[in-house]
N, C-alpha and C positions, 0 to 999 in steps of 0.2 A: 504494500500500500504506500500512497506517497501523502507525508504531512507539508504542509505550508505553510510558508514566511512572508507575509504582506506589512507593508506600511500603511499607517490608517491616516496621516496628515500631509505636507508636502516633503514627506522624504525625512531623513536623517533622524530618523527615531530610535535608532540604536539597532537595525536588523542584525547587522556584521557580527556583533557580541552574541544575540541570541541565535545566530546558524551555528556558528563557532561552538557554542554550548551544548545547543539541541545536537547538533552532528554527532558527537559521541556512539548517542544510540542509534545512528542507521548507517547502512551500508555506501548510502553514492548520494551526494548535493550535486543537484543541478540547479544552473542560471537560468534565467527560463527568458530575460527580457534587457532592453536598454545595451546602455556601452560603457564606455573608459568616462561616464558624465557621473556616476556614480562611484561613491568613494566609503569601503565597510572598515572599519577601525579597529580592531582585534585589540586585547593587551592579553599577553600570556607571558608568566615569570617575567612582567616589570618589562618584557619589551612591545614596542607597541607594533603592530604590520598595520597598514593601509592598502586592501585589497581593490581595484579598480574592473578588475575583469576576470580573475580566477576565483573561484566560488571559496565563498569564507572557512568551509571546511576540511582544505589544503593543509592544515597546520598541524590536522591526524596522519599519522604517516601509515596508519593501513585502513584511508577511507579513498573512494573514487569519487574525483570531480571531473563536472561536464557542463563544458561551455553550449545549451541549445540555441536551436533553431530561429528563436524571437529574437536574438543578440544581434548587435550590429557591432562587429569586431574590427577593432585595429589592431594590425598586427605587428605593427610597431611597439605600442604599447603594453603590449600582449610578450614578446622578447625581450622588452628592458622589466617587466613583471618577473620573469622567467628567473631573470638575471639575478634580482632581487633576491627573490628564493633563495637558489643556487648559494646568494653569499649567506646566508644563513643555515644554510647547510638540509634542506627542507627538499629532499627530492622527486619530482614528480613523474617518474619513468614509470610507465606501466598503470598512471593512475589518474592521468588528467586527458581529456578526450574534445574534440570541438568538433558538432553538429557538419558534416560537410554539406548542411545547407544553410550555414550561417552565413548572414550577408555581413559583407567588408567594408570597413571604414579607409578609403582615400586619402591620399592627400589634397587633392583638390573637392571632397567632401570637407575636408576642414578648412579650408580656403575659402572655398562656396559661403560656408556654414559665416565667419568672420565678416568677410563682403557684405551679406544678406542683412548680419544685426547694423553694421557703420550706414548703410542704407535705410536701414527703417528710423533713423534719428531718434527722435523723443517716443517713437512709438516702438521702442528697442522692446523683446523680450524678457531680454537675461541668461541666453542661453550661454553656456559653459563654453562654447566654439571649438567643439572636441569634433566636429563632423557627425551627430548624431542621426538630426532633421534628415541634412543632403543624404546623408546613405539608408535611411528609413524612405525618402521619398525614391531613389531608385530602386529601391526595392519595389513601390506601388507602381510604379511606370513600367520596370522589367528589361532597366537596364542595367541591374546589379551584378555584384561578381560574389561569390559564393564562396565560402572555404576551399570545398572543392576545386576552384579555379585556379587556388594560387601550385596544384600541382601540374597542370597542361599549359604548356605555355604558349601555346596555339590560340587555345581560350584567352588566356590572358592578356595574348600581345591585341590580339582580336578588342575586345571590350575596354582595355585603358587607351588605345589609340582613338577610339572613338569618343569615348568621354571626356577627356580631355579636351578634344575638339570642342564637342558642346560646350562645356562647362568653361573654358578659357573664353568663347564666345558671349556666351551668360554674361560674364564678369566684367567683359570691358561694353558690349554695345550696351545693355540692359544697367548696369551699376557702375558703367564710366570710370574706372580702373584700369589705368595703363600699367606696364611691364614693371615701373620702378616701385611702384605703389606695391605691385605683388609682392616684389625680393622683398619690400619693408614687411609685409606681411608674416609672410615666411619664413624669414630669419626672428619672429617671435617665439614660433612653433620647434622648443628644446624639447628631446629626447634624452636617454644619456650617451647613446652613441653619436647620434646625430642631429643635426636642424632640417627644420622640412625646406630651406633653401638649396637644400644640396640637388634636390630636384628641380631647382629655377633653370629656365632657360632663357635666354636677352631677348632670342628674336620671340618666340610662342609662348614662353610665359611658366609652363612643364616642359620638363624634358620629357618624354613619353618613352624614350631607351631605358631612359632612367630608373625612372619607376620598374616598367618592366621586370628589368635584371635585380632590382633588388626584391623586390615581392616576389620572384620566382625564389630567389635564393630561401626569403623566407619561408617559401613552401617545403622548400627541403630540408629546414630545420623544425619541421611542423609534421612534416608527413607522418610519422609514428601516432601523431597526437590527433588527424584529420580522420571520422571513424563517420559508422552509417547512423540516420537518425533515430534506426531502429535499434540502437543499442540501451535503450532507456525500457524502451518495451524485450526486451529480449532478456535484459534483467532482474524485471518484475517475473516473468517465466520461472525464472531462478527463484523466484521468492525474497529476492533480497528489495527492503527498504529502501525509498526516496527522501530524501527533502528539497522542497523545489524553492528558492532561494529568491526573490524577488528584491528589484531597485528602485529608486524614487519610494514615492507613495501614491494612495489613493488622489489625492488632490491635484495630482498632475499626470493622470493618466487622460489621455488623448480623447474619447470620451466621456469620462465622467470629471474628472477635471475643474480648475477654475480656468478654463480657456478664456483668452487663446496661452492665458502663461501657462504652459503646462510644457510636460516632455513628448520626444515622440512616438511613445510604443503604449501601448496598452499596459501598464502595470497593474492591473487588477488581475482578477482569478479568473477569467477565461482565458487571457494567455498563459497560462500552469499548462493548458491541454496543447494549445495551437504553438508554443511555444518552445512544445520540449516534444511534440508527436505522441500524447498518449491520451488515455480516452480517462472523461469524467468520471467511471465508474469506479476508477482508484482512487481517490481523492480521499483522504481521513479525515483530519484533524487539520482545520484552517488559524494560524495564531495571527492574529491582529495585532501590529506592536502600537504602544500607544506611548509615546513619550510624554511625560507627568505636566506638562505644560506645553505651547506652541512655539513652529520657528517654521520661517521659510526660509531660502535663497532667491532671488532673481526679481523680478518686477510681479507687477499685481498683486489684487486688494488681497486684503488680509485683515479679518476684522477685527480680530484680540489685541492687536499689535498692542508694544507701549515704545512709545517714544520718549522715554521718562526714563529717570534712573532706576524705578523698577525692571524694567525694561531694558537698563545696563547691566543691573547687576545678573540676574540670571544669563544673561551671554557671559560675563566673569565668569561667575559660578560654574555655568556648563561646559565651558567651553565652548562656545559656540561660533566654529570657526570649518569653513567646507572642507572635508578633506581631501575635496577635490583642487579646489579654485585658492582655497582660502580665505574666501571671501568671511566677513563677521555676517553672521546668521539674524535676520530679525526676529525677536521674540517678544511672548504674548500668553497671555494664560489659557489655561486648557478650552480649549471651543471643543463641547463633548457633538454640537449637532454635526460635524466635519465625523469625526469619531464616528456617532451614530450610522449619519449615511455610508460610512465607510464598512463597516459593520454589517450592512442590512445588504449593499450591491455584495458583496463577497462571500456573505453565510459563513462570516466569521465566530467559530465557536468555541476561540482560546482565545485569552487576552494574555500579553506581556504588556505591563507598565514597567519603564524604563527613566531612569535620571530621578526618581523618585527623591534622591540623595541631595540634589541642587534647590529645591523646596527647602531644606534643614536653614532654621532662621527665619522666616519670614513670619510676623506676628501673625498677618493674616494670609491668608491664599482664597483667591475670585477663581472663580470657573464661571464658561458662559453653557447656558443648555438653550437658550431662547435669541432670536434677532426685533430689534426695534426695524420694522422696513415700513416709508413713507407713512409713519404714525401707525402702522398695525404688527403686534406682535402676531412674529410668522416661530412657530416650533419641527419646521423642515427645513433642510439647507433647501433656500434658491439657488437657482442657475447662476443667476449673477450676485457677484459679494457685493459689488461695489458699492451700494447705498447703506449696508444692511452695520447696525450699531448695536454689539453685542451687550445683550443683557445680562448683569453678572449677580453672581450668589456666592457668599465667603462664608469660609472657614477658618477653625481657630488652625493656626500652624504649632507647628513644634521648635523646639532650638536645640535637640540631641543631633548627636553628631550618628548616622546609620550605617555608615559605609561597612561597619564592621558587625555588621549583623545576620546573622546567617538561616534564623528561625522569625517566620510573621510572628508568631507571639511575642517574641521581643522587640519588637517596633513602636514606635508610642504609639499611645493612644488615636491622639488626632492624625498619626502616619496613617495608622487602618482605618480609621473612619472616611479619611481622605479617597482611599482605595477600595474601600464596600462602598464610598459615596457615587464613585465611579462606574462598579460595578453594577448597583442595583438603577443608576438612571443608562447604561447600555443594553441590561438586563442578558449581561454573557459576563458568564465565568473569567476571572482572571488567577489564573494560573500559576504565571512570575509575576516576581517584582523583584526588580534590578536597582539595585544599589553604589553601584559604581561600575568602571569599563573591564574588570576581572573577571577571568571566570567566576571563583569563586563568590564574587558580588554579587549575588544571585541565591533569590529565595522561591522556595518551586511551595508553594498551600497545596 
């Protein structure tokens, strides 16, 4: 059977720590969604890993990961990842696998991606400019290049020759970007081995040899790793255990989403199936991670926010910084009706509350369950946030220090009341509560 890992806000609720955790007990975590825009934060024995593309529970040395099908891969990022490992001593021969129908992230996907936000001006996004969109939108079009691509080079030379074409086209008639504009671009985009300038070209803008020769090379440091998509289903066969490992969160998934700020791939629970190639009937246990208050990244509304020193302090506290971008994270007290809907599209029936620990001090703590919108209290998330002014309910807080606590009964008082207050307006089980970024920080009721 395959259990699930969803985020129930806009991302960065602590998934990474609780796959890392949950992994233990199953045989093979799979990615099921997204790219190198998401960033899961491991601490194991006081060191910290920041996973961007290999599934969080890499750091068991006899569990199998698998990069699926819904992934939009770079394979760039995906080698200097590898690398990473490697100096850590963390080997993945024989146990980390990528969908050969994963679509590929470009370098002129991330060029595209860059161009597209500097053109939208004040009506910018916030996207991370990892090439996520452009290679999600070739993917809809069906002009993508596939895992599988990067071993034929026939394919290969085939599809980057032509895209490039377009896409250097794109860039200069449609968003007026000459040649020197590009190299400034490009020479932003570090690797550890490389800059994505190494592929500029003066007169065309890519080299398209370029690329070529090295995305093949990469395919032959990959090919061991490049498997069928029915290797997910072939191992259910076997009876062995899934966890399907999800990015972002619900609030930025492509349909249900605060569009248009959202990511490009479906992070909710139908891509589990369309995602990774396997059918609904295995599905277990859904865990919803709910981090103890809000935070976004990137533009659009947000209705918790605090632009206050409340509002500073839990970024302090939390650390509230991407571990992707690094960008500082906005935050905002728990909005349980994001939660809720989050909750109800997914059939979520495990909660993980997370950062619970970053609350410790605060006299009072506000949660919103209700919106003030154009004078009428609405108790459903709308479509659109923008108007919508969150109605709040407080609680007495705590000033015990929790991170070192390992049993809910020893939690204060108003800690559990905090977390039943939680539970009984979701009206779903909560399961954990996470107490700091350590395994061990972690309390299973």
């Amino acid at each position: 059977m395959i259990n699930v890992v969803l985020g129930t806000q806009w991302g960065d609720e602590g998934k990474g720590k609780l796959v890392d955790y949950l992994a233990e007990k199953v045989d093979i975590i799979a990615r099921f969604q997204g790219g190198a825009n998401a960033g899961h934060t491991i601490v194991v024995n006081d060191i910290k890993y920041v996973f961007h593309l290999v599934p969080s529970g890499i750091l068991y040395n006899n569990k199998t990961c698998v990069i699926g099908n819904g992934v939009v891969l770079d394979p760039i990022s995906l080698v200097d990842e590898i690398k990473l490992l490697d100096t850590k001593n963390i080997n993945i021969e024989n146990r980390f696998f990528i969908s050969e129908r994963t679509h590929l992230i470009m370098p002129y996907h991330r060029l595209l991606d860059v161009v597209k936000e500097i053109s939208r001006g004040s009506d910018k996004i916030g996207t991370t400019a990892r090439g996520i969109g452009p290679s999600y939108g070739d993917k809809i079009s069906r002009t993508g290049l596939v895992a599988g691509d990067l071993l034929d080079k026939e394919i290969l030379t085939k599809k980057i020759t032509k895209n490039i074409l377009e896409k250097i086209n794109t860039i200069k008639k449609i968003h007026n970007i000459d040649n020197t504009k590009l190299k400034e671009i490009l020479s932003n985009f570090k690797y550890s081995d490389i800059t994505m300038d190494t592929f500029y070209d003066p007169e065309n803008g890519l080299d398209s040899n370029k690329i070529i020769e090295y995305f093949y090379s990469v395919g032959q440091k990959l090919k061991n790793n490049i498997s069928s998509t029915m290797f997910l289903n072939n191992q259910l066969k076997e009876n062995k255990s899934i966890l399907a490992e999800g990015a972002q969160g619900t609030m930025l998934d492509i349909n249900f989403g605060s569009y248009p700020f959202v990511t490009s791939s479906v992070t909710t629970i139908g891509n589990v199936m369309s995602g990774l190639g396997i059918a609904p009937t295995k599905l277990n246990q859904i865990t919803g991670i709910v981090k103890a208050y809000t935070t976004r990244v990137g533009e659009g509304p947000f209705p918790s926010e605090l632009n206050d020193e409340t509002g500073e302090l839990l970024r302090k506290q939390g650390d509230e910084f991407g571990a992707t971008t690094g960008r500082p994270r906005r935050c905002g007290w728990l909005d349980l009706l994001i939660v809720k809907f989050a909750c109800d599209i997914n059939g979520i029936n495990n909660i993980a509350i997370t950062k619970l620990d970053v609350l410790s001090g605060f006299e009072k703590i506000k949660y919103c369950k209700s919106y003030e919108v154009n004078g009428e209290v609405v108790n459903q998330l709308p479509n659109n946030l923008k108007n919508c002014e969150p109605i709040y309910e407080e609680v007495d807080g705590w000033k015990e220090d929790i991170t070192n606590i390992t049993r809910y009964e020893d939690l204060p008082e108003n800690a559990k009341k905090y977390v039943e207050l939680i539970e009984n307006i979701l009206d779903v089980k909560i399961g954990i509560v996470s107490v700091g970024p350590k395994r061990e920080q972690t309390i299973l009721r």
